[in-house]
VEXTI-569291 format. One line per 5 residues: number of its first residue (from 1); their letters; for each residue x, y, z of N, C-alpha, C. Coordinates in steps of 0.05 Angstrom, whole numbers. Each point is the difference from the previous one (the first is absolute). Layout:
! VEXTI-569291
NUM) A) X Y Z X Y Z X Y Z | ...
***
This chain:
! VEXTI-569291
1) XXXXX) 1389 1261 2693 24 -3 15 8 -29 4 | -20 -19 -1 2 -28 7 7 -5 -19 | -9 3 -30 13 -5 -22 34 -3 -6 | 7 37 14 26 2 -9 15 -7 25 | -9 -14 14 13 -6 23 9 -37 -1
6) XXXXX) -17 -5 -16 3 -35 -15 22 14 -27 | -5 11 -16 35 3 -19 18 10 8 | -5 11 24 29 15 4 10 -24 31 | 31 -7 -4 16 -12 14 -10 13 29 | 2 -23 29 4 11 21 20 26 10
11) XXXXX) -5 13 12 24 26 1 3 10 -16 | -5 -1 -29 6 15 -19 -25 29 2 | -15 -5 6 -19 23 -8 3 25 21 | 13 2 16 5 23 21 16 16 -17 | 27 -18 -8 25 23 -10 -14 14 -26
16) XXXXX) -13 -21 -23 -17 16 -18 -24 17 6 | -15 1 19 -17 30 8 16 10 13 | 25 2 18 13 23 5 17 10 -27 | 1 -11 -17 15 17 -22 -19 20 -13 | -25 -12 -1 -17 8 -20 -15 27 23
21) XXXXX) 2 -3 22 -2 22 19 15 20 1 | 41 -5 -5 18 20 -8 -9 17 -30 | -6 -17 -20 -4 13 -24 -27 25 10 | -21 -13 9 -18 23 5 12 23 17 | 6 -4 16 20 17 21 17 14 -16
26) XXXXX) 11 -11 -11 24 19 -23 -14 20 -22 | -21 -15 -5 -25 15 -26 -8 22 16 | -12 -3 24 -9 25 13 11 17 5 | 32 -10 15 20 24 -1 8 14 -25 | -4 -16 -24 15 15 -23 -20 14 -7
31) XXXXX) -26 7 11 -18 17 -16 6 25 3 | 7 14 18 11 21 -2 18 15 -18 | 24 -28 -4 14 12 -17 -8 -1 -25 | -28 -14 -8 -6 -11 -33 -6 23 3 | -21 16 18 -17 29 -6 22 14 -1
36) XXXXX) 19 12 9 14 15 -11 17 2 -31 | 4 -32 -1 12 -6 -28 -20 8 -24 | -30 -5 7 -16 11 -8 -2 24 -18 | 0 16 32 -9 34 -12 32 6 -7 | 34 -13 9 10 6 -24 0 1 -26
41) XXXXX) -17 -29 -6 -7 -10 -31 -21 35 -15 | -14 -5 25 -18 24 -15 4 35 -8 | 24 0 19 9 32 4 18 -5 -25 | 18 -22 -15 9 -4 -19 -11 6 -21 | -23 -21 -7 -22 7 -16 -9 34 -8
46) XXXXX) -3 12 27 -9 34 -6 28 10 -13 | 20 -2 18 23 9 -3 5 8 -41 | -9 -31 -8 10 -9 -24 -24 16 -16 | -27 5 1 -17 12 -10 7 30 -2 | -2 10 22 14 31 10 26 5 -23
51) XXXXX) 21 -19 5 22 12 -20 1 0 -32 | -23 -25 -2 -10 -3 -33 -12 37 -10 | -26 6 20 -2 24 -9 16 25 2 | 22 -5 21 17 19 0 14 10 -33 | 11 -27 -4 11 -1 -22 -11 7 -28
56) XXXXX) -29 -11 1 -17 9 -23 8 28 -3 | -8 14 14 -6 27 5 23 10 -4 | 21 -1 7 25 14 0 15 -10 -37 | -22 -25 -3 16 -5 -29 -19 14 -24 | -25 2 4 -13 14 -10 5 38 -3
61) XXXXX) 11 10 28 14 28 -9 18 -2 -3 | 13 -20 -1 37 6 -22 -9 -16 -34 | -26 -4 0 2 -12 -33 17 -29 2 | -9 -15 17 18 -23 -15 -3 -20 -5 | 8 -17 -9 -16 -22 -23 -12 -14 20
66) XXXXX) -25 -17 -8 -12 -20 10 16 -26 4 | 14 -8 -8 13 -19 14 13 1 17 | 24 21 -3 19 14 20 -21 4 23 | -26 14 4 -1 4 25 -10 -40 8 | -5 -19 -22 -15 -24 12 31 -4 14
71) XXXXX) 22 -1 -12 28 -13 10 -2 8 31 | 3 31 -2 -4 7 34 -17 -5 15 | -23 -7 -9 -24 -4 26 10 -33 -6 | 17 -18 -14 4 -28 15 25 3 7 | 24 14 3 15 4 14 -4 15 27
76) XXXXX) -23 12 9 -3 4 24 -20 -24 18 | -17 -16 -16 -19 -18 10 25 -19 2 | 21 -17 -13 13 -17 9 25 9 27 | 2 37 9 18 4 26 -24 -10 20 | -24 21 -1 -21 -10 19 -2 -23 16
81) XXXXX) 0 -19 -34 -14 -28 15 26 -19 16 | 22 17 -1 29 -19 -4 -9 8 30 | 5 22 3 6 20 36 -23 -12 14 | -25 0 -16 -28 -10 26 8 -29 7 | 4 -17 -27 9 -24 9 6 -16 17
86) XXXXX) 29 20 -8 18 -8 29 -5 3 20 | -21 24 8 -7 3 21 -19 -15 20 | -22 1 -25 -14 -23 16 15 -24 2 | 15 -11 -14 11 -29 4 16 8 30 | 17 17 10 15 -8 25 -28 12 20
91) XXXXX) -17 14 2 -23 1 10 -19 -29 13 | 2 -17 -26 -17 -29 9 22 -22 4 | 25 3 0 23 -17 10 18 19 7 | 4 8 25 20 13 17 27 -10 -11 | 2 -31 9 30 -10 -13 13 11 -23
96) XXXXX) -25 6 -22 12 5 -27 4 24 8 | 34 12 -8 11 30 4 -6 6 -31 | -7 31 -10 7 9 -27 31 -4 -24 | 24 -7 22 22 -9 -13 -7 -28 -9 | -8 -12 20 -10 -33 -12 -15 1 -14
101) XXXXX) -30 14 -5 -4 -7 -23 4 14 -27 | 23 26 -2 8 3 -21 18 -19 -1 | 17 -11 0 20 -13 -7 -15 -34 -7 | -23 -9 10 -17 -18 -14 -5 12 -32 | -16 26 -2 -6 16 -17 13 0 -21
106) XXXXX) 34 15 14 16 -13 -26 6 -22 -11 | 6 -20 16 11 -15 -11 -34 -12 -23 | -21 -1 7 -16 -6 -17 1 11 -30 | 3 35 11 -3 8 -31 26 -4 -16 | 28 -12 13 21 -3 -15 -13 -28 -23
111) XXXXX) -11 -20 13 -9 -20 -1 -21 11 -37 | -26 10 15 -14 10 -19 7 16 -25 | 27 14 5 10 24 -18 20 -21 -26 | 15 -23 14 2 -19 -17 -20 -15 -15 | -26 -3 7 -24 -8 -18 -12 7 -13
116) XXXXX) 4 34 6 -14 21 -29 22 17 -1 | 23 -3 -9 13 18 -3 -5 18 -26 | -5 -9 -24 -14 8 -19 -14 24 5 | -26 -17 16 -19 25 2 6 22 20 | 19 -4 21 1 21 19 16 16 -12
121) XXXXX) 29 -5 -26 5 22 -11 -22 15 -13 | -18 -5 -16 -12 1 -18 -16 29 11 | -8 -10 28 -21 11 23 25 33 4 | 19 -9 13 26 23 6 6 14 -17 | 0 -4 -24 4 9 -34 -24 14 0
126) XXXXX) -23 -5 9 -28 16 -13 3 20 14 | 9 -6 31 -3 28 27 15 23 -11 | 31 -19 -14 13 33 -6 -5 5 -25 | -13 -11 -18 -7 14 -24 -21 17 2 | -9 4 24 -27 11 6 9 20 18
131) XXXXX) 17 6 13 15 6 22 10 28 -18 | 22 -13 -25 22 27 -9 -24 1 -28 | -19 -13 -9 -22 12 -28 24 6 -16 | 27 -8 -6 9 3 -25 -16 7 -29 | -17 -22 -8 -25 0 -11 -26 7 14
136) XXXXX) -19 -6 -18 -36 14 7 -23 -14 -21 | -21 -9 11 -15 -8 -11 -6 21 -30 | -10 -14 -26 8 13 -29 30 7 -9 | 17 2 23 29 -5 -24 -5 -16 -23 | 17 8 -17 11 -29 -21 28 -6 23
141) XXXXX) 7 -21 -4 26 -7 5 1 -19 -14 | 34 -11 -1 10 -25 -23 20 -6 23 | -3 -39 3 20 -3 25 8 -33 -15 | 21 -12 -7 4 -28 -14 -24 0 -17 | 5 18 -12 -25 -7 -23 -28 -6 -4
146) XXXXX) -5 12 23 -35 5 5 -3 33 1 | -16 12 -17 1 19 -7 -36 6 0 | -4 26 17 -24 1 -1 -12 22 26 | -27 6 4 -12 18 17 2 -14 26 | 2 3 23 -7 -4 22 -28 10 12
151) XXXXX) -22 -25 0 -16 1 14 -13 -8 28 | 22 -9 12 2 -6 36 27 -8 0 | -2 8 31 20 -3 17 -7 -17 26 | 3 -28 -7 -10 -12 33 24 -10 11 | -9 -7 32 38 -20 9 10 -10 -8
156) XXXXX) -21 -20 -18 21 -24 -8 10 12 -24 | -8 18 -22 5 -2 -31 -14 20 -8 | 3 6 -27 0 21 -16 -16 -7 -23 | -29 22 -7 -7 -6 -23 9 9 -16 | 12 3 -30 1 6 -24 -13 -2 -24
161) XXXXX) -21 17 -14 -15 -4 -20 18 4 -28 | 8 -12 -10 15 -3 -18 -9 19 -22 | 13 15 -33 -18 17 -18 -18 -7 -19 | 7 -43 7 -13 -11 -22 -26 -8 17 | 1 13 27 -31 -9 17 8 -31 16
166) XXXXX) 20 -17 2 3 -20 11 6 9 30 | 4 -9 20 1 6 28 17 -22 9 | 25 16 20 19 -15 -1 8 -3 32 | 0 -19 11 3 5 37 28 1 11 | 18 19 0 23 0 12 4 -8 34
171) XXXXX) 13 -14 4 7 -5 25 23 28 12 | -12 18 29 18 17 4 20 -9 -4 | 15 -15 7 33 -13 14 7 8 -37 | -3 -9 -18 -3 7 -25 10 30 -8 | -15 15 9 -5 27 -4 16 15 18
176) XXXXX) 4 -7 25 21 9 17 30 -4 -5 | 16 -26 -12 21 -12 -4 9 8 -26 | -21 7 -18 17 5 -36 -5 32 1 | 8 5 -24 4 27 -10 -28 13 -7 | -14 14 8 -28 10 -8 -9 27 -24
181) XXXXX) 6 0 -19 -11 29 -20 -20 11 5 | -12 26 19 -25 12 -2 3 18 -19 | -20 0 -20 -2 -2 -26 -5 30 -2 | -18 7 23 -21 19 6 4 12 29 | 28 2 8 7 18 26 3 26 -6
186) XXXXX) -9 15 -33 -9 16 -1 -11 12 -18 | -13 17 -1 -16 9 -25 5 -6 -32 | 21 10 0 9 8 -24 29 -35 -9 | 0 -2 -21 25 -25 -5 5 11 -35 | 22 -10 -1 18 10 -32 -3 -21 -17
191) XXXXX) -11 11 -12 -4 -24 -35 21 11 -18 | 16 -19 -14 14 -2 -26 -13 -18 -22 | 19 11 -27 -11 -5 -22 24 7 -16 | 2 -19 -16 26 9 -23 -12 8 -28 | 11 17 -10 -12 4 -30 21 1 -19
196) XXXXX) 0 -5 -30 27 7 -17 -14 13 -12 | 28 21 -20 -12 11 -18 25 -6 -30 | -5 8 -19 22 -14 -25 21 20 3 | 20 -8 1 28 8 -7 -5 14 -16 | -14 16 -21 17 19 -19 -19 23 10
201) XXXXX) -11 -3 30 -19 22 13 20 17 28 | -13 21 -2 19 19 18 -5 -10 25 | 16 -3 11 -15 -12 40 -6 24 11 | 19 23 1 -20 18 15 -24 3 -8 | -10 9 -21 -28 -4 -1 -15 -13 6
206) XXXXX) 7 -29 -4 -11 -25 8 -12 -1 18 | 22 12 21 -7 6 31 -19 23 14 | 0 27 -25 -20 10 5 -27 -3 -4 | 6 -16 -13 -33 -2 -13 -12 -22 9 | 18 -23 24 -3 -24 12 -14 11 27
211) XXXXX) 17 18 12 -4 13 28 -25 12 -2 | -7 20 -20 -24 19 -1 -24 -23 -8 | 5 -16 -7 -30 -25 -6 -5 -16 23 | 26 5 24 -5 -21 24 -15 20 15 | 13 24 3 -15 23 17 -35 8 -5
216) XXXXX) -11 -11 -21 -22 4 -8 -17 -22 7 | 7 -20 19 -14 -23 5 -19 13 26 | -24 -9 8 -4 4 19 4 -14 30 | 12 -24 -8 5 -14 24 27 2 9 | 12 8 -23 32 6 10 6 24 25
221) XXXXX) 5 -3 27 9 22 19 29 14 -4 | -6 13 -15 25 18 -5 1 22 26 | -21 8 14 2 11 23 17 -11 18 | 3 -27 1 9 -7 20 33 1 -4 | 8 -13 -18 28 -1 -13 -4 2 -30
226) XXXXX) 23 19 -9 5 5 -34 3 -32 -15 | -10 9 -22 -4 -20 -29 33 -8 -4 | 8 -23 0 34 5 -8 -6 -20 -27 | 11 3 -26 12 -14 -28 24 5 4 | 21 -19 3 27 -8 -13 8 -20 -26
231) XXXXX) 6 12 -16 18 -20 -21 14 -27 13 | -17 -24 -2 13 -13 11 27 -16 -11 | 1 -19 -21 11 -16 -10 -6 0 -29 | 26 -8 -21 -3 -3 -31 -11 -20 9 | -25 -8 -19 -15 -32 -8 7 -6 -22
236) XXXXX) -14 -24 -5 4 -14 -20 -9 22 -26 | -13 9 -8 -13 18 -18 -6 27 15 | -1 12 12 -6 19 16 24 8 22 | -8 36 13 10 10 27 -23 -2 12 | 4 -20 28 -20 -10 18 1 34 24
241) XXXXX) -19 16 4 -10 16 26 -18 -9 17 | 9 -7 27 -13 -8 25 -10 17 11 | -27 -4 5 -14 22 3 -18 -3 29 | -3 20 19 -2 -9 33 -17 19 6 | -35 -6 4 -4 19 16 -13 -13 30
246) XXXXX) -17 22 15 -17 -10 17 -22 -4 4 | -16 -18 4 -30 2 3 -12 -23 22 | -24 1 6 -3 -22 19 9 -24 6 | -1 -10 24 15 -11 12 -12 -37 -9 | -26 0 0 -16 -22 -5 9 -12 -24
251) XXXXX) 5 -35 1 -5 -9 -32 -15 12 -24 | -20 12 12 -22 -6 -24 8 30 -10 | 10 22 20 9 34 -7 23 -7 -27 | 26 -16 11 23 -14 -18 -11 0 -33 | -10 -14 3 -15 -23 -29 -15 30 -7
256) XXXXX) -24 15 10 -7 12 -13 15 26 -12 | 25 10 19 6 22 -13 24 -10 -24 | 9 -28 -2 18 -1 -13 -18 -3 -26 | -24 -9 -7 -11 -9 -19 -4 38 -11 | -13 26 15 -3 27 -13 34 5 -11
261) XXXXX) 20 -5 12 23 4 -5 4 -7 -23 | 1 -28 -9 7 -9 -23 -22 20 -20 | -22 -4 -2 -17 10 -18 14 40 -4 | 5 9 24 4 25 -3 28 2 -14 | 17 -13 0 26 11 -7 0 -17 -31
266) XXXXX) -17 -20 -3 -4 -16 -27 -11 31 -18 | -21 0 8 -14 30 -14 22 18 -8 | 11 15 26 22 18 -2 20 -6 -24 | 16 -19 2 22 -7 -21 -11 1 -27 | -35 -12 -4 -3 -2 -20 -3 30 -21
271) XXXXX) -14 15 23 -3 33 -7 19 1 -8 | 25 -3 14 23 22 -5 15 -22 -25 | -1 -15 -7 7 -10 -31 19 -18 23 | 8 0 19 26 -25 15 -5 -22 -8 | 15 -14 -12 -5 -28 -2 5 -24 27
276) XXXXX) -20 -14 2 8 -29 19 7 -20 -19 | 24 -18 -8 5 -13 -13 -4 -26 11 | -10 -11 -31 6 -36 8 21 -11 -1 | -2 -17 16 31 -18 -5 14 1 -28 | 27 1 -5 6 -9 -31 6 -12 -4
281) XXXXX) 5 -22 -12 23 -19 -3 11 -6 -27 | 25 1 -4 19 -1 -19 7 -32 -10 | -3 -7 -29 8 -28 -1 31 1 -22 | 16 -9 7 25 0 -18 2 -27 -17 | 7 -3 -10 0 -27 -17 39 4 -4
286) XXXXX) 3 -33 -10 36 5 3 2 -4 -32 | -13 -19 -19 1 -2 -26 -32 10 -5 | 9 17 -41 -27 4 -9 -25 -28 1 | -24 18 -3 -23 -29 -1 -5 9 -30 | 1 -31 -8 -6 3 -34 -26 1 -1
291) XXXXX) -12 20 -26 -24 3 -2 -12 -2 -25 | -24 -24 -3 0 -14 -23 -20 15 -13 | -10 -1 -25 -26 10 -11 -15 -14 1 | -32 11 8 -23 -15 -6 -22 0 -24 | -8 -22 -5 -6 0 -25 -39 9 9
296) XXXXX) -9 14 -29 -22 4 5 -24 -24 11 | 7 -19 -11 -12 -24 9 -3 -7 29 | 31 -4 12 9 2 20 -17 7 24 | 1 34 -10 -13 21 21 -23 -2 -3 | -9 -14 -24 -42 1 9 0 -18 21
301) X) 17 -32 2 -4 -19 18 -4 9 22
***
C-alpha cells in the first residue's frame, strides 16, 4: 500500500478505489443477471439439439434427402440462436431493448451482405434448390454447357460428374438463374436416327421393314410409346426416314440402343434386298477430253 501510495498523486487514490469498488459492486449485482443469461444460453443449446432430432426423424419418415434435412436443422439452429441471443443480451443489459438490438443487427448484416454477396446468394440458391428438388442427386442434367450426373447437393454448389469422369463444381446462383435440362426427370427419353434408302426403292416397304427391325430391339420401349418412321426429306442420293423410338432415359441407355438400332435395321434392309446408297456424284465436262494412245513401251514404264 506504501508502494502505491508513493505512485499514485495525493487525493488521487480515494476516487480510484471508489471506482474500482463501483465496478465490483456492479459485477456482483450483474451476477444474477449473467446466471440467467446463462441458463438462457443453455435452454437454447437443448432447444437447438431437441429440434435437430425432431427434424431428423420427421425427415427420415418423409424420405428426404440428406442435405435438405442438414438445410433445416441450420435453418432452425440459426432462429434459436437469433431468439436466445437476444434474449440473453437485454437480460445482461436492461438498457439494450430487442428493437435496439435488431436494428444494430440489421444494419450489420446490410453491411456484411454487401461483403459476401456472392456467397449469400449462392447459400439462398442452395436453400431453394433443396427446398423445390427440381433435380436429385444421379440426375444427368446439362445447364451452359456442363453436362453430367449430379453427385451432391451442398449450400454453396453443385457437384457434377461429367460422362468423360471429370467433376465439375457449379455454383447454385448458377444453377438457379439459367435454364436447367433434367436429362433424367423420367424414366423413359426419345432417341432419333435418320436412315435413307435409294430412290428406285418403294418407301412403303422401306418403312415396313424399317419399323419391324426397330421393334425387335430389346432396349427399344415400345410399351411405353409406338415406334414412329416418317419419310423425311429427298437427299442428296437418297429418301431420308426419321426414325423415333423410346428407351432409357440415361446417356449410356441413348448410345446403347441407338448402336442395336443401326445394326438391326442395317440387317433388315439388307435381308430384304433395300438398298442404302452412297453418295453419287455426277461430273459434266463442257468440251470433249482428247484421248491419246499409249504406246506399249509407254505402259511398261
Amino acid at each position: 500500500m506504501e508502494q502505491i501510495t508513493e505512485l499514485v498523486p495525493d487525493g488521487a487514490l480515494v476516487p480510484l478505489l471508489d471506482q474500482v469498488n463501483g465496478w465490483l459492486q456492479a459485477a456482483i449485482a450483474a451476477l444474477p443477471r449473467l446466471g440467467i443469461a446463462l441458463c438462457v444460453v443453455l435452454l437454447t443449446a437443448l432447444a437447438v439439439k431437441v429440434a435437430h432430432g425432431i427434424i431428423r426423424r420427421i425427415g427420415s419418415r418423409a424420405r428426404m434427402r440428406r442435405n435438405l434435412i442438414d438445410v433445416l436443422q441450420l435453418l432452425s439452429s440459426v432462429t434459436f440462436w437469433l431468439i436466445g441471443g437476444l434474449i440473453a443480451l437485454t437480460v445482461v443489459f436492461p438498457t439494450v431493448t430487442p428493437a435496439r438490438a435488431l436494428t444494430t443487427l440489421g444494419l450489420g448484416s446490410v453491411a456484411i451482405g454487401f461483403a459476401f454477396k456472392d456467397t449469400f446468394e449462392n447459400f439462398l440458391a442452395g436453400i431453394l434448390i433443396l427446398l423445390r428438388e427440381p433435380f436429385q442427386i444421379e440426375d444427368y442434367i446439362h445447364c451452359e454447357g456442363v453436362e453430367g450426373q449430379i453427385e451432391a447437393i451442398t449450400i454453396r454448389d453443385t457437384h457434377i460428374r461429367q460422362t468423360d469422369g471429370q467433376l465439375v463444381v457449379v455454383p447454385n446462383a448458377e444453377l438457379f438463374h439459367n435454364p436447367v435440362t433434367v436429362r433424367t426427370d423420367r424414366d423413359v427419353r426419345r432417341a432419333t436416327l435418320i436412315c435413307g434408302v435409294a430412290y428406285g426403292e418403294n418407301v412403303d416397304d422401306a418403312r415396313e421393314v424399317i419399323e419391324a427391325a426397330v421393334r425387335k430391339v430389346d432396349l427399344v420401349r415400345d410399351d411405353v410409346r409406338d415406334i414412329q418412321v416418317f419419310a423425311k426429306a429427298f437427299g442428296a442420293s437418297s429418301i431420308d426416314f426419321e426414325i423415333t423410338w423410346w428407351t432409357g432415359s440415361r446417356p449410356v441407355d441413348i448410345r446403347a440402343s441407338r448402336d442395336q438400332v443401326v445394326a438391326s435395321v442395317k440387317a433388315a434392309l439388307d435381308e430384304a434386298g433395300i438398298e442404302i446408297p452412297f453418295p453419287y456424284r455426277t461430273l459434266t465436262v463442257n468440251e470433249p477430253i482428247p484421248v491419246a494412245p499409249v504406246r506399249g513401251d509407254q505402259a511398261e514404264r
